[in-house]
Each structure stands twice: as structure tokens, then as C-alpha cells.
mmCIF file as Biopython writes it, N, C-alpha, C and O atoms, coordinates in Angstrom:
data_model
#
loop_
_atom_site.group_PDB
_atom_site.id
_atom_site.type_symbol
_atom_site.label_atom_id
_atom_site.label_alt_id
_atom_site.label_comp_id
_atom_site.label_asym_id
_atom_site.label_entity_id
_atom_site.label_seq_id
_atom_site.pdbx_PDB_ins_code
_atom_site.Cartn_x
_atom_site.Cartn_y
_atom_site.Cartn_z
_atom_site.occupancy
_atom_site.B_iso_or_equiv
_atom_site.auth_seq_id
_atom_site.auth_asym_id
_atom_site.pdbx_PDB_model_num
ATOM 1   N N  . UNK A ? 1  ? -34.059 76.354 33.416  1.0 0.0 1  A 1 
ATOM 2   C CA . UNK A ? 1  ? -33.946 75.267 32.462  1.0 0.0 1  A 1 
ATOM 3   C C  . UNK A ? 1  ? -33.102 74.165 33.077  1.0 0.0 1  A 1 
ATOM 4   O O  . UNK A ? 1  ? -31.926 74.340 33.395  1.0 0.0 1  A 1 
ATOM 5   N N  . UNK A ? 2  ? -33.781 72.982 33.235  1.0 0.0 2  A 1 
ATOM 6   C CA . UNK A ? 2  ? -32.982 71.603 33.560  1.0 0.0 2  A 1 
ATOM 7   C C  . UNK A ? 2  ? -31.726 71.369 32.785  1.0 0.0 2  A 1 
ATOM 8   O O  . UNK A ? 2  ? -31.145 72.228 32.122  1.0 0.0 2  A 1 
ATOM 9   N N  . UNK A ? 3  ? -31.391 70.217 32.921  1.0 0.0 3  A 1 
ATOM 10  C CA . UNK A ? 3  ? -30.007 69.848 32.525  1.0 0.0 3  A 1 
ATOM 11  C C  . UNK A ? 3  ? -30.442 68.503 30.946  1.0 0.0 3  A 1 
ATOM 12  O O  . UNK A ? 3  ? -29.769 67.976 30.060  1.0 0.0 3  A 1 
ATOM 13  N N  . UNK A ? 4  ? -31.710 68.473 31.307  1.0 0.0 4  A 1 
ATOM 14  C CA . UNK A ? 4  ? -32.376 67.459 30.461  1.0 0.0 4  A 1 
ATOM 15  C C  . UNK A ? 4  ? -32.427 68.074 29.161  1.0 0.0 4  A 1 
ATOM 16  O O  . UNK A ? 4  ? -32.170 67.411 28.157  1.0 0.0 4  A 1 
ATOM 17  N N  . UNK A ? 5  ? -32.752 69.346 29.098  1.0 0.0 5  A 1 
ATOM 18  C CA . UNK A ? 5  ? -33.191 70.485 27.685  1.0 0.0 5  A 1 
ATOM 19  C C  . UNK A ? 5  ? -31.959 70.755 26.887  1.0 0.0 5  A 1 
ATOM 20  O O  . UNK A ? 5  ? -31.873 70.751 25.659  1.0 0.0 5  A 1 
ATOM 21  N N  . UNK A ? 6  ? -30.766 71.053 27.991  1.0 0.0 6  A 1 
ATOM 22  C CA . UNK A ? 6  ? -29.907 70.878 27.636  1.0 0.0 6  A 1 
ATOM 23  C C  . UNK A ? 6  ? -29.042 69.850 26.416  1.0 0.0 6  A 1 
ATOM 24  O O  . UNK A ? 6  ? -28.562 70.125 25.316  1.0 0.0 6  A 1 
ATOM 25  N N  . UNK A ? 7  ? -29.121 68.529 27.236  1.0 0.0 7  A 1 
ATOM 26  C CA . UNK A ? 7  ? -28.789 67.059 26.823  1.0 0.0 7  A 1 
ATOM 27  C C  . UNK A ? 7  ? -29.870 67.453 25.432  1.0 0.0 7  A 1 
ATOM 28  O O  . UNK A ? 7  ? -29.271 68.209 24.667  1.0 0.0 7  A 1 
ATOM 29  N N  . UNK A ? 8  ? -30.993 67.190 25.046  1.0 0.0 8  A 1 
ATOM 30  C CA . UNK A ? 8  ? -31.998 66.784 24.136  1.0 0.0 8  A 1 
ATOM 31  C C  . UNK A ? 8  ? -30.744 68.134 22.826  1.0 0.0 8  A 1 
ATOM 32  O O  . UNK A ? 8  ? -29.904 67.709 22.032  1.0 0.0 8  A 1 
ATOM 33  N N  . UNK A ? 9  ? -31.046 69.487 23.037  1.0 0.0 9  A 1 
ATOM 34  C CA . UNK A ? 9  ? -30.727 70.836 21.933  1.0 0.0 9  A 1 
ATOM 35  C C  . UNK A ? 9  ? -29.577 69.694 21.793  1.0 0.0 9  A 1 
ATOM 36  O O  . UNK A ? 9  ? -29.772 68.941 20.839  1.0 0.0 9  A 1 
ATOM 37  N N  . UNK A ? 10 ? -28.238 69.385 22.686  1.0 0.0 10 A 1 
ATOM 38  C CA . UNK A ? 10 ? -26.939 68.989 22.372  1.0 0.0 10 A 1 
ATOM 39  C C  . UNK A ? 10 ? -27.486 67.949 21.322  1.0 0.0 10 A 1 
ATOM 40  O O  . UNK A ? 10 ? -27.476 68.331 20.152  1.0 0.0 10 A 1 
ATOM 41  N N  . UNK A ? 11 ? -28.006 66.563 21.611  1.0 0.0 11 A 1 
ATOM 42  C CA . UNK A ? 11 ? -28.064 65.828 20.594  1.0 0.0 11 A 1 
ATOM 43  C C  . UNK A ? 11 ? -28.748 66.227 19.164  1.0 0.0 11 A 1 
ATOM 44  O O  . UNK A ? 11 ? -28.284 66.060 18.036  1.0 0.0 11 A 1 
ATOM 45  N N  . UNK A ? 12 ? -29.651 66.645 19.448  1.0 0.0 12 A 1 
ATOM 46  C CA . UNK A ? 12 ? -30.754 67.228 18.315  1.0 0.0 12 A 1 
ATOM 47  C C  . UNK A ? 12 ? -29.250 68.269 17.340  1.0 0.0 12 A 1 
ATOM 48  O O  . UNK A ? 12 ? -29.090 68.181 16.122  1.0 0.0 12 A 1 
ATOM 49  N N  . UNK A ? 13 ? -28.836 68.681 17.773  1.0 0.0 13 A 1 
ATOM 50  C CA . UNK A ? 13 ? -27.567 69.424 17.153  1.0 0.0 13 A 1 
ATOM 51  C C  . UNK A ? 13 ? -26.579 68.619 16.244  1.0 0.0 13 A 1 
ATOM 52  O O  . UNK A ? 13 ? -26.138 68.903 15.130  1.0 0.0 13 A 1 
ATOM 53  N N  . UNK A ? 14 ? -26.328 67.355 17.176  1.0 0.0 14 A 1 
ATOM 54  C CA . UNK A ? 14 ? -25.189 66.256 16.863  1.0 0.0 14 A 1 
ATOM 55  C C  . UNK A ? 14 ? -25.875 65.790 15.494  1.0 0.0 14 A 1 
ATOM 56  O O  . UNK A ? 14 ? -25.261 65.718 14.429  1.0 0.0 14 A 1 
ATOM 57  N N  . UNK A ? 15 ? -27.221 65.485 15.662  1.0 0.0 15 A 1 
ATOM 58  C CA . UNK A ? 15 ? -27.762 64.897 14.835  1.0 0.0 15 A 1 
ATOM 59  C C  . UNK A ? 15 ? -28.194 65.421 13.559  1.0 0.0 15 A 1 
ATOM 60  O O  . UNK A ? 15 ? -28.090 64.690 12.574  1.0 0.0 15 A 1 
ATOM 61  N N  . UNK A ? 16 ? -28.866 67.091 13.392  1.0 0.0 16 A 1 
ATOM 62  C CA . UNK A ? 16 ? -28.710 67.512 12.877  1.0 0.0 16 A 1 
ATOM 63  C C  . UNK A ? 16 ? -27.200 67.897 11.678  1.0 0.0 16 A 1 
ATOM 64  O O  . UNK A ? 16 ? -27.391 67.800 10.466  1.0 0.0 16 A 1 
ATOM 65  N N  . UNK A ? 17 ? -25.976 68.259 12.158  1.0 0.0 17 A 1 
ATOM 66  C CA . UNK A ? 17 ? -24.863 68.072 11.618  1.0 0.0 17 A 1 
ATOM 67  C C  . UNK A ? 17 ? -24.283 66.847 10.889  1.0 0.0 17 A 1 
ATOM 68  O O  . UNK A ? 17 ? -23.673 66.846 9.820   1.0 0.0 17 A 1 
ATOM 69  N N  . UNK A ? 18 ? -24.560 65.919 11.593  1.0 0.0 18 A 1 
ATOM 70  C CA . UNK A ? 18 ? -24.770 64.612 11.024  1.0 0.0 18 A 1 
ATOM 71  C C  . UNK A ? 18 ? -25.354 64.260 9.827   1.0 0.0 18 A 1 
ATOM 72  O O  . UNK A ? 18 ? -24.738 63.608 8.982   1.0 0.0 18 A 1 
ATOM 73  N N  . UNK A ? 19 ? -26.429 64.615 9.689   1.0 0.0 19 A 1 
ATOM 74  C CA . UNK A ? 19 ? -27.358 64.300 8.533   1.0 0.0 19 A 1 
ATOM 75  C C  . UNK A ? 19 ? -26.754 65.240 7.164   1.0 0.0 19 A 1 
ATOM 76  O O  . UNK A ? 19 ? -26.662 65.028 5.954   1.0 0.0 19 A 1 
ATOM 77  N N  . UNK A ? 20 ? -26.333 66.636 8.286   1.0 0.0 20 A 1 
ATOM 78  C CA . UNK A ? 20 ? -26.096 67.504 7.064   1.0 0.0 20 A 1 
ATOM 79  C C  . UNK A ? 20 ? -24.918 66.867 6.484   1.0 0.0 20 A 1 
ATOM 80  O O  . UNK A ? 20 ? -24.931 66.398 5.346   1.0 0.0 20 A 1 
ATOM 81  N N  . UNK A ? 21 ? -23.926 66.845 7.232   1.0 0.0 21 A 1 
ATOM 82  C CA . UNK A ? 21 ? -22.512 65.942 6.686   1.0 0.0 21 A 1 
ATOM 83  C C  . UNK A ? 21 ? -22.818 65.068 5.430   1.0 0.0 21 A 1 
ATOM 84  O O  . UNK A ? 21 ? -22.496 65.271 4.259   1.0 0.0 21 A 1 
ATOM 85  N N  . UNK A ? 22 ? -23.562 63.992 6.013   1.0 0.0 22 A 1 
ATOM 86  C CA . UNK A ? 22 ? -23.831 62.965 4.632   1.0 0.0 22 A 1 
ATOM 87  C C  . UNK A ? 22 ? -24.251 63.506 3.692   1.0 0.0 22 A 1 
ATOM 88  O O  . UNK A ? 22 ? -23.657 63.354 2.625   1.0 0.0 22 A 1 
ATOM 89  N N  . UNK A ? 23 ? -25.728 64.540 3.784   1.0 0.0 23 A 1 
ATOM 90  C CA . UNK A ? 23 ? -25.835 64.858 2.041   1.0 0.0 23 A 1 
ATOM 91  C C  . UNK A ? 23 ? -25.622 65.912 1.613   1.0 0.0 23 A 1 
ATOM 92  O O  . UNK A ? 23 ? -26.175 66.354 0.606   1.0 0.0 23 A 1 
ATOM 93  N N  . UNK A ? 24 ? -24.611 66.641 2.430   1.0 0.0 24 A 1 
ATOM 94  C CA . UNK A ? 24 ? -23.678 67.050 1.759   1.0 0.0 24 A 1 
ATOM 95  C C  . UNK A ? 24 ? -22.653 66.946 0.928   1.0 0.0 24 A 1 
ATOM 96  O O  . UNK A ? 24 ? -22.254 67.664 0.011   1.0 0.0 24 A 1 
ATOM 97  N N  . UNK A ? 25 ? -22.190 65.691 1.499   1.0 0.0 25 A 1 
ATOM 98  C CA . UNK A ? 25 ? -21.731 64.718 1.011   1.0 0.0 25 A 1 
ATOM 99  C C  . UNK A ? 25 ? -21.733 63.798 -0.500  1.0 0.0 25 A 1 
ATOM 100 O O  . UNK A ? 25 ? -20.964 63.505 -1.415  1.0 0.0 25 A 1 
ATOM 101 N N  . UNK A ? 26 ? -23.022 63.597 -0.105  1.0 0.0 26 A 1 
ATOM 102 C CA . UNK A ? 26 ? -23.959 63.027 -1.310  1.0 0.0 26 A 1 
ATOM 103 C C  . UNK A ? 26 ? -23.772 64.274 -2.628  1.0 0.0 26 A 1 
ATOM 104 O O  . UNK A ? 26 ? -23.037 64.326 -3.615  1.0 0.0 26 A 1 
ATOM 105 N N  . UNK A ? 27 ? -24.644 65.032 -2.166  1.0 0.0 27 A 1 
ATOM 106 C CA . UNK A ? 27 ? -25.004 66.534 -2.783  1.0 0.0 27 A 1 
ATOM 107 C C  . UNK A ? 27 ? -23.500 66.922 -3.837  1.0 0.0 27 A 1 
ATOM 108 O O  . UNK A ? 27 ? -23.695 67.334 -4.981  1.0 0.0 27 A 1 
ATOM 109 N N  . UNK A ? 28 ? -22.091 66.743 -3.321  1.0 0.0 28 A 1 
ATOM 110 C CA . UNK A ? 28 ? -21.125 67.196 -3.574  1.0 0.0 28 A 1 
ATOM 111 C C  . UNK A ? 28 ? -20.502 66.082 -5.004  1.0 0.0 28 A 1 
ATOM 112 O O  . UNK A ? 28 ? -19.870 66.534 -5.958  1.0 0.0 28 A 1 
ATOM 113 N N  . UNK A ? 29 ? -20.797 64.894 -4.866  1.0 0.0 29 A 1 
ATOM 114 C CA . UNK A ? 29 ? -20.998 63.938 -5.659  1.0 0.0 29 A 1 
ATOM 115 C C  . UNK A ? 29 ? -21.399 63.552 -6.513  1.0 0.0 29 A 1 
ATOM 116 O O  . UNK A ? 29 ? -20.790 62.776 -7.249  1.0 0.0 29 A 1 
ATOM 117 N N  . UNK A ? 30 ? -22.952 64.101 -6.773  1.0 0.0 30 A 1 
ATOM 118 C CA . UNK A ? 30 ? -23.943 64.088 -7.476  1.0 0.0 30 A 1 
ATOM 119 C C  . UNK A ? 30 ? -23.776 65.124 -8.815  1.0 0.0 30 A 1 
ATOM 120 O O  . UNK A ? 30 ? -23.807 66.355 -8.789  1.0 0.0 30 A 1 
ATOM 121 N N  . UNK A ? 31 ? -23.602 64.302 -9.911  1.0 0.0 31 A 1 
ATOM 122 C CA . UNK A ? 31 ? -23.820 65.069 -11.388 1.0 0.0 31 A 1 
ATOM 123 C C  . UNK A ? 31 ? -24.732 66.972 -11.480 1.0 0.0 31 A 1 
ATOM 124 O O  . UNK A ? 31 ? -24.430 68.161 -11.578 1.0 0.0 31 A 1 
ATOM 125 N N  . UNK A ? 32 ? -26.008 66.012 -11.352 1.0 0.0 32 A 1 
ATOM 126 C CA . UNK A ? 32 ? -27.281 66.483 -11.445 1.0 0.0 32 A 1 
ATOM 127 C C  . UNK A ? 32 ? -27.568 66.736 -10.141 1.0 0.0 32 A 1 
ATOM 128 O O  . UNK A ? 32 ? -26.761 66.482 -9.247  1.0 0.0 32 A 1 
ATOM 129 N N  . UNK A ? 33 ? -28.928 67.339 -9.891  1.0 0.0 33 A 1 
ATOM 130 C CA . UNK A ? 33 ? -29.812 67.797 -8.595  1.0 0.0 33 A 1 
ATOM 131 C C  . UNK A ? 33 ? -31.163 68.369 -9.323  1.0 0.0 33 A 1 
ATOM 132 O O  . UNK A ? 33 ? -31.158 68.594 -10.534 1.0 0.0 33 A 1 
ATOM 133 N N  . UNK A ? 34 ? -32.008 68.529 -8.730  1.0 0.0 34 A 1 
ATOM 134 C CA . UNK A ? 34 ? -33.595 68.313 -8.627  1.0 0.0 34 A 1 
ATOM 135 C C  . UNK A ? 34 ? -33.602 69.972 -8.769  1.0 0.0 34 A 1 
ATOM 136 O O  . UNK A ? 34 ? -33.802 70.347 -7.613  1.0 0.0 34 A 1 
ATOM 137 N N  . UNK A ? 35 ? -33.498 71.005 -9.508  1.0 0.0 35 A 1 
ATOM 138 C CA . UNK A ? 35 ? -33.572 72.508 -9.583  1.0 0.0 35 A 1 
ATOM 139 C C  . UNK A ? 35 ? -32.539 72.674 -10.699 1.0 0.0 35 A 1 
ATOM 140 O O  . UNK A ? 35 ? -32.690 73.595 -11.502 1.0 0.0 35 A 1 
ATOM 141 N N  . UNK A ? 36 ? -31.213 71.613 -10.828 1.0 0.0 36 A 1 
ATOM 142 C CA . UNK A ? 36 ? -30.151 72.044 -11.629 1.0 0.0 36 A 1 
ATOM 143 C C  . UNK A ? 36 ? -29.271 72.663 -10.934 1.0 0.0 36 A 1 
ATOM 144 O O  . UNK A ? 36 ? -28.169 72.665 -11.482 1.0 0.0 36 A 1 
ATOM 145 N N  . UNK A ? 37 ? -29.335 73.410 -9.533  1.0 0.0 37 A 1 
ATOM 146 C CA . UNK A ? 37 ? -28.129 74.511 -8.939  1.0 0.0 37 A 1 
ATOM 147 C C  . UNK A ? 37 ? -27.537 73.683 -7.564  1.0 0.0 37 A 1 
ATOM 148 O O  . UNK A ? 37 ? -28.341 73.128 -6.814  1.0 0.0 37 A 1 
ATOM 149 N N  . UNK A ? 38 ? -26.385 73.653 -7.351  1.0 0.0 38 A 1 
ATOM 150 C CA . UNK A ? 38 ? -26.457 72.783 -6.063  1.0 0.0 38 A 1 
ATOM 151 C C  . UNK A ? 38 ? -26.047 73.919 -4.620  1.0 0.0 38 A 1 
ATOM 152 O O  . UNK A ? 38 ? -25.889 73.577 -3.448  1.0 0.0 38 A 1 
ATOM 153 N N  . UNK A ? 39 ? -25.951 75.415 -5.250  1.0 0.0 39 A 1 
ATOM 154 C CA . UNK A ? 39 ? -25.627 76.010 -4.261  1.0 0.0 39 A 1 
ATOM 155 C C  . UNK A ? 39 ? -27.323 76.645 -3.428  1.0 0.0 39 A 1 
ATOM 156 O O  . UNK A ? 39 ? -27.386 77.011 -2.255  1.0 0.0 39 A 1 
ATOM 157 N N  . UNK A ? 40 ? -28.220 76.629 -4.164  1.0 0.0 40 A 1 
ATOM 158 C CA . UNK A ? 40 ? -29.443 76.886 -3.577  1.0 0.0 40 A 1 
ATOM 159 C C  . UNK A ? 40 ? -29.504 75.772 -1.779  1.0 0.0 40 A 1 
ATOM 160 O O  . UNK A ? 40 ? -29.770 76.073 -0.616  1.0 0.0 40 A 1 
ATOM 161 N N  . UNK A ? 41 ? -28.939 73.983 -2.753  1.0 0.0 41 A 1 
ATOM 162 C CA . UNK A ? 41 ? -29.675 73.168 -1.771  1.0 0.0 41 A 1 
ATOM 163 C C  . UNK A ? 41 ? -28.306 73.334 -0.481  1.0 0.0 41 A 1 
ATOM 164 O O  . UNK A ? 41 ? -28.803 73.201 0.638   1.0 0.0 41 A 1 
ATOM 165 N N  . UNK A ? 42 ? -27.173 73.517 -0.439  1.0 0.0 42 A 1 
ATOM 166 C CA . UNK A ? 42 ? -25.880 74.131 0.133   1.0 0.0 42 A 1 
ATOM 167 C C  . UNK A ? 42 ? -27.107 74.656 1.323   1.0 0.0 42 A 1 
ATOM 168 O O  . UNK A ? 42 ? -27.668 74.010 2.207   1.0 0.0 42 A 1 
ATOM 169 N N  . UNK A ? 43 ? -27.222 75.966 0.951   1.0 0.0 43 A 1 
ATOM 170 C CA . UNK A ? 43 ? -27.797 76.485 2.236   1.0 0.0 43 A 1 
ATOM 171 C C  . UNK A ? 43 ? -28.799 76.150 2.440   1.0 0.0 43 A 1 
ATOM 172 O O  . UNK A ? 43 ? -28.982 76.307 3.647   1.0 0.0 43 A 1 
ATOM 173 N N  . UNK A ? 44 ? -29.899 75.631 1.850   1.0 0.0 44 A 1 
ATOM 174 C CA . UNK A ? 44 ? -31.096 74.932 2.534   1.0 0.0 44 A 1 
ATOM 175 C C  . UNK A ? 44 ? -30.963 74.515 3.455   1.0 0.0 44 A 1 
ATOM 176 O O  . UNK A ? 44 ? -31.471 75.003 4.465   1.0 0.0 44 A 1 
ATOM 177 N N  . UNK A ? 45 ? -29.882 72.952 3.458   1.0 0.0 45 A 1 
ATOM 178 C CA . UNK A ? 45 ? -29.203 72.472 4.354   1.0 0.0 45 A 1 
ATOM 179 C C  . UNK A ? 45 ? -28.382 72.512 5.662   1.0 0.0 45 A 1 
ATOM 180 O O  . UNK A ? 45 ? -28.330 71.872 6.712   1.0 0.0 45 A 1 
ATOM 181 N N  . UNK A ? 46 ? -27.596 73.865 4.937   1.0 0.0 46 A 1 
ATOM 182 C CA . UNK A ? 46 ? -26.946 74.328 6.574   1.0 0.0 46 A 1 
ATOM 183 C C  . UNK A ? 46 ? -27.776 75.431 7.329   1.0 0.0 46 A 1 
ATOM 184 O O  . UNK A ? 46 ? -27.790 75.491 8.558   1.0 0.0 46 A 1 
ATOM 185 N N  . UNK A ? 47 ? -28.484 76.323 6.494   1.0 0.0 47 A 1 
ATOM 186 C CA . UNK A ? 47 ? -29.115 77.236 7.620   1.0 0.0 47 A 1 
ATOM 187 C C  . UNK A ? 47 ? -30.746 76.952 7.512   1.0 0.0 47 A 1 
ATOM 188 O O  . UNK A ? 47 ? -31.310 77.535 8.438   1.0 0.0 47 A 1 
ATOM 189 N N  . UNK A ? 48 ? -31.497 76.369 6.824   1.0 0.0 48 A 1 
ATOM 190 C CA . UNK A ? 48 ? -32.688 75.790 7.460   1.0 0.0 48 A 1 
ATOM 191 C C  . UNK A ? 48 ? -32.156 74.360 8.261   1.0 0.0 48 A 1 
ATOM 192 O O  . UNK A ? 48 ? -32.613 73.350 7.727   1.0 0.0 48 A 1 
ATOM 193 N N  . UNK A ? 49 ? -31.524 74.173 9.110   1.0 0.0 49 A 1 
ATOM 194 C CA . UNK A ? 49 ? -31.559 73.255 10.064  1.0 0.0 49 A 1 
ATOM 195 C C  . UNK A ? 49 ? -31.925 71.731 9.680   1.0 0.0 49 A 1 
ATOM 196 O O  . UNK A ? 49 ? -31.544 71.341 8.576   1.0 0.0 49 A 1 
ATOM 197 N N  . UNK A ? 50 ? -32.659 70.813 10.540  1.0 0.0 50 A 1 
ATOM 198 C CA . UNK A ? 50 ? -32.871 69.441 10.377  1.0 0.0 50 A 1 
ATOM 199 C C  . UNK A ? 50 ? -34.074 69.827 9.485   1.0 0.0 50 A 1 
ATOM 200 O O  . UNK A ? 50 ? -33.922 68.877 8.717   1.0 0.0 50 A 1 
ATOM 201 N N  . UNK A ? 51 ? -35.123 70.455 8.992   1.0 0.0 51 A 1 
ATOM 202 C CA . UNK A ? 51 ? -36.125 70.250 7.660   1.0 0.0 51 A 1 
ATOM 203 C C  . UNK A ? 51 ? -35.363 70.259 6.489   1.0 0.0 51 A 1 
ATOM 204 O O  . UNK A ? 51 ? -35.727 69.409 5.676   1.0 0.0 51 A 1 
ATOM 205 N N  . UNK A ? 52 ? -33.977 71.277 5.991   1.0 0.0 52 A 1 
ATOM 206 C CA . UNK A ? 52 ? -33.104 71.100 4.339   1.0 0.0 52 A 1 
ATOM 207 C C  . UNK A ? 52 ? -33.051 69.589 4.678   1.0 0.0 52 A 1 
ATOM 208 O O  . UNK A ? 52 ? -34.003 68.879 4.354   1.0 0.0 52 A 1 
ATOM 209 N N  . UNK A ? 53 ? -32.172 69.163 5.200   1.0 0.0 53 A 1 
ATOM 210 C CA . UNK A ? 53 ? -31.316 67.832 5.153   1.0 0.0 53 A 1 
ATOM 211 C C  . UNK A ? 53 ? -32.847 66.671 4.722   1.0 0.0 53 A 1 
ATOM 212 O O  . UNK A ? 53 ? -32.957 65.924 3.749   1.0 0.0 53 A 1 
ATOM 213 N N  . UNK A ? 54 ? -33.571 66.850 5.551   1.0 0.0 54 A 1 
ATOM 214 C CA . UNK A ? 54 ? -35.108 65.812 5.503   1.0 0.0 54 A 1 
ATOM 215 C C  . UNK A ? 54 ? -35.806 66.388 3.810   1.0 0.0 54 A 1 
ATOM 216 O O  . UNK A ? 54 ? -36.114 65.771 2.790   1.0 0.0 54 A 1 
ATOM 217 N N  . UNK A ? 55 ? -35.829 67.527 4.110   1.0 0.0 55 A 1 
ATOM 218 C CA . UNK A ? 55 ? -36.108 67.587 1.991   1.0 0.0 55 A 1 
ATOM 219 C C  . UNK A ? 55 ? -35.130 67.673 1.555   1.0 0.0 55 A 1 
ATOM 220 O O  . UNK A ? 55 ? -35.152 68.902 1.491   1.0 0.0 55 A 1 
ATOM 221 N N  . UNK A ? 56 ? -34.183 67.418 1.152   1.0 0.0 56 A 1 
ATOM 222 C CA . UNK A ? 56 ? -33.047 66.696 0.379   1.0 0.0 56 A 1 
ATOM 223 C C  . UNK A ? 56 ? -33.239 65.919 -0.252  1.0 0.0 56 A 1 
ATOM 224 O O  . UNK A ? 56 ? -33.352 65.806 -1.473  1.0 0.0 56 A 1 
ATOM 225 N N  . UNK A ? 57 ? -33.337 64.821 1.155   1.0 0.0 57 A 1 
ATOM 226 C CA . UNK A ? 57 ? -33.197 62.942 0.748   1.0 0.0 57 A 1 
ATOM 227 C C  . UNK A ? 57 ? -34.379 62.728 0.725   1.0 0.0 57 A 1 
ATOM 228 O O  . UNK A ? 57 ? -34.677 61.539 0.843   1.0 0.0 57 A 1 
ATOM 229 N N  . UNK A ? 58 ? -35.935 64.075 0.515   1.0 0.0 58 A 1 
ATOM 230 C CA . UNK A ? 58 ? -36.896 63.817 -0.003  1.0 0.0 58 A 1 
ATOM 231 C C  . UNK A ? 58 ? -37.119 63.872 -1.447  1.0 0.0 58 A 1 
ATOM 232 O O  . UNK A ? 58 ? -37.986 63.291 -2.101  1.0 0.0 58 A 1 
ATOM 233 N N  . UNK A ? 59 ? -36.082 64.764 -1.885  1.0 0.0 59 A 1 
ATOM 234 C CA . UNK A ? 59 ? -36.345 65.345 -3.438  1.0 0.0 59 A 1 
ATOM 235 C C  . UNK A ? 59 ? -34.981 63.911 -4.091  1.0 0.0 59 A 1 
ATOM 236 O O  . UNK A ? 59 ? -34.841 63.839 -5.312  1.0 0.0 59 A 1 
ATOM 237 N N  . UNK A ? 60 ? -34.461 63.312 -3.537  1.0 0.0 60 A 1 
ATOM 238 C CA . UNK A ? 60 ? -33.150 62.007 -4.112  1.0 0.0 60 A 1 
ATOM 239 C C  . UNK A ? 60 ? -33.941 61.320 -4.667  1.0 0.0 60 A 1 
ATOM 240 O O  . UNK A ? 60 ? -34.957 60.920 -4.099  1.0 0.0 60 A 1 
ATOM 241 N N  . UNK A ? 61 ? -33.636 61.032 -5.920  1.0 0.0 61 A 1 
ATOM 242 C CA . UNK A ? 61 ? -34.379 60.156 -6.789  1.0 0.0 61 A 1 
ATOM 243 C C  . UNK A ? 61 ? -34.060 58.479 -6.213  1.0 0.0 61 A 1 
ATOM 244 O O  . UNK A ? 61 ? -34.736 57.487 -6.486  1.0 0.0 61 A 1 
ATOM 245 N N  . UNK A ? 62 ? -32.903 58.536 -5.404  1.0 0.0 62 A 1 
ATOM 246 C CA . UNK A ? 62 ? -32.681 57.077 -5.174  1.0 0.0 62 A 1 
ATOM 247 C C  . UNK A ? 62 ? -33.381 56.949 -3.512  1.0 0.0 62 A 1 
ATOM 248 O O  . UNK A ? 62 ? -33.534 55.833 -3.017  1.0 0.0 62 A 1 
ATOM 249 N N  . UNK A ? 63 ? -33.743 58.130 -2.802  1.0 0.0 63 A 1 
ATOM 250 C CA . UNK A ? 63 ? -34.715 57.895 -1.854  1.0 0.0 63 A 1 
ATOM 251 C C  . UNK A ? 63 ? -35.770 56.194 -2.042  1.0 0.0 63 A 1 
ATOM 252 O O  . UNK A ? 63 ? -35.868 55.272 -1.232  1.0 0.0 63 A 1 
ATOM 253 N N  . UNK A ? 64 ? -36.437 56.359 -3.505  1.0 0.0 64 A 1 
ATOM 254 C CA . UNK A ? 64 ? -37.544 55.898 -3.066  1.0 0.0 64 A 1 
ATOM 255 C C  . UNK A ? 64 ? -37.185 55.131 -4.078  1.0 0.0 64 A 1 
ATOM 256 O O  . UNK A ? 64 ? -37.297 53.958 -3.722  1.0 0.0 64 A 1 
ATOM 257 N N  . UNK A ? 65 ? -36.742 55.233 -5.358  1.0 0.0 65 A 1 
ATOM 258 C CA . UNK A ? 65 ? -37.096 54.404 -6.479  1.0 0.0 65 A 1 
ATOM 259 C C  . UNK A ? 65 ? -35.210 53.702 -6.275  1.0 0.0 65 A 1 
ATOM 260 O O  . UNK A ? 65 ? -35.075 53.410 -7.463  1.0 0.0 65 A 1 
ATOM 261 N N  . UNK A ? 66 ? -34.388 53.455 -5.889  1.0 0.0 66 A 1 
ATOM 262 C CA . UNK A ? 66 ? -33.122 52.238 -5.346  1.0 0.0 66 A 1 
ATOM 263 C C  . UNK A ? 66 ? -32.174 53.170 -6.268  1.0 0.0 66 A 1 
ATOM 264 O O  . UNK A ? 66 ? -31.990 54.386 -6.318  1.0 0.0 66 A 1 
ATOM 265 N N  . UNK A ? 67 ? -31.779 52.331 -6.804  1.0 0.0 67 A 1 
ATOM 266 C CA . UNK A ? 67 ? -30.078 52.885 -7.702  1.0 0.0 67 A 1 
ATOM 267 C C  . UNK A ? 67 ? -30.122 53.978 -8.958  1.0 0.0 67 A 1 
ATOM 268 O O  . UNK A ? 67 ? -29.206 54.703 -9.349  1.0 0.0 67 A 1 
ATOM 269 N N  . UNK A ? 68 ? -31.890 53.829 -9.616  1.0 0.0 68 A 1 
ATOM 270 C CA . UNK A ? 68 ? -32.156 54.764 -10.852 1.0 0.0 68 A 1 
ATOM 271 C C  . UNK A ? 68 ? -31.912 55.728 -11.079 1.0 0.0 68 A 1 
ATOM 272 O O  . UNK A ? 68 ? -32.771 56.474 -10.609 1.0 0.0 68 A 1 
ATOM 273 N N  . UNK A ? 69 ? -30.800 56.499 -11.824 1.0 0.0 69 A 1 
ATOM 274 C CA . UNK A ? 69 ? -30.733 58.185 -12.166 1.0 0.0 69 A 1 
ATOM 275 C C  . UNK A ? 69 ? -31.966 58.772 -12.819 1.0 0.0 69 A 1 
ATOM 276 O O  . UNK A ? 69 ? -32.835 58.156 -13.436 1.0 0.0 69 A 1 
ATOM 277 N N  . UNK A ? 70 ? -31.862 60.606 -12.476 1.0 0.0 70 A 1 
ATOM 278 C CA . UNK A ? 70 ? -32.615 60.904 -13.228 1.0 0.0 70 A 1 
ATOM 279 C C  . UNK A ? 70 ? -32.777 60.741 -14.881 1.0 0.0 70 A 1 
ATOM 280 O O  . UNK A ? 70 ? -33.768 61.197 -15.453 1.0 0.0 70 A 1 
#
């Protein structure tokens, strides 16, 4: 294995954590959530990898429709 595969997992990692940070973030903030439980989306997030974090801020009502609560 190159040094290139390397570099790519490291960022893909950075980035991953990253994303999780914020809506976690978010997530921790938030009244409500899209199921009612916020410990289900908790681990979605940290142990399904970069897909929780991407359905997250797919299921955020302010994703698509701006400032509107549920």
C-alpha cells in the first residue's frame, strides 16, 4: 500500500469526524428529531461512519425547506 491510500483513509477520517462533530452538535440542540429518540441517531452517526452524518442532515427539516420547524 502507497503512501497516497494512506493520505486519502487519513482525510476521509478528518472529514468524517468533522461532519459528525457538527450534527452532533446540531442533534444535541434540537427540541425534537425525526423518530422522537435522539439516542438511536447518536449511534447512527458515530458507528455507521460518513452515511449516519449524510442521513441526518437528510432527515433536518431545515436541510431543504430554510429556518421552518417541524
Amino acid at each position: 500500500m502507497d503512501t497516497e491510500f494512506y493520505v486519502e483513509i487519513v482525510l476521509l477520517g478528518i472529514l468524517h469526524w468533522a461532519l459528525a462533530v457538527m450534527v452532533l452538535r446540531d442533534l444535541a440542540s434540537r427540541e425534537r428529531v425525526l423518530g422522537g429518540r435522539k439516542a438511536p441517531w447518536v449511534v447512527l452517526i458515530v458507528f455507521v461512519s460518513f452515511a449516519g452524518s449524510v442521513l441526518y442532515l437528510l432527515c433536518h427539516p431545515r436541510a431543504f425547506f430554510g429556518n421552518e420547524e417541524e
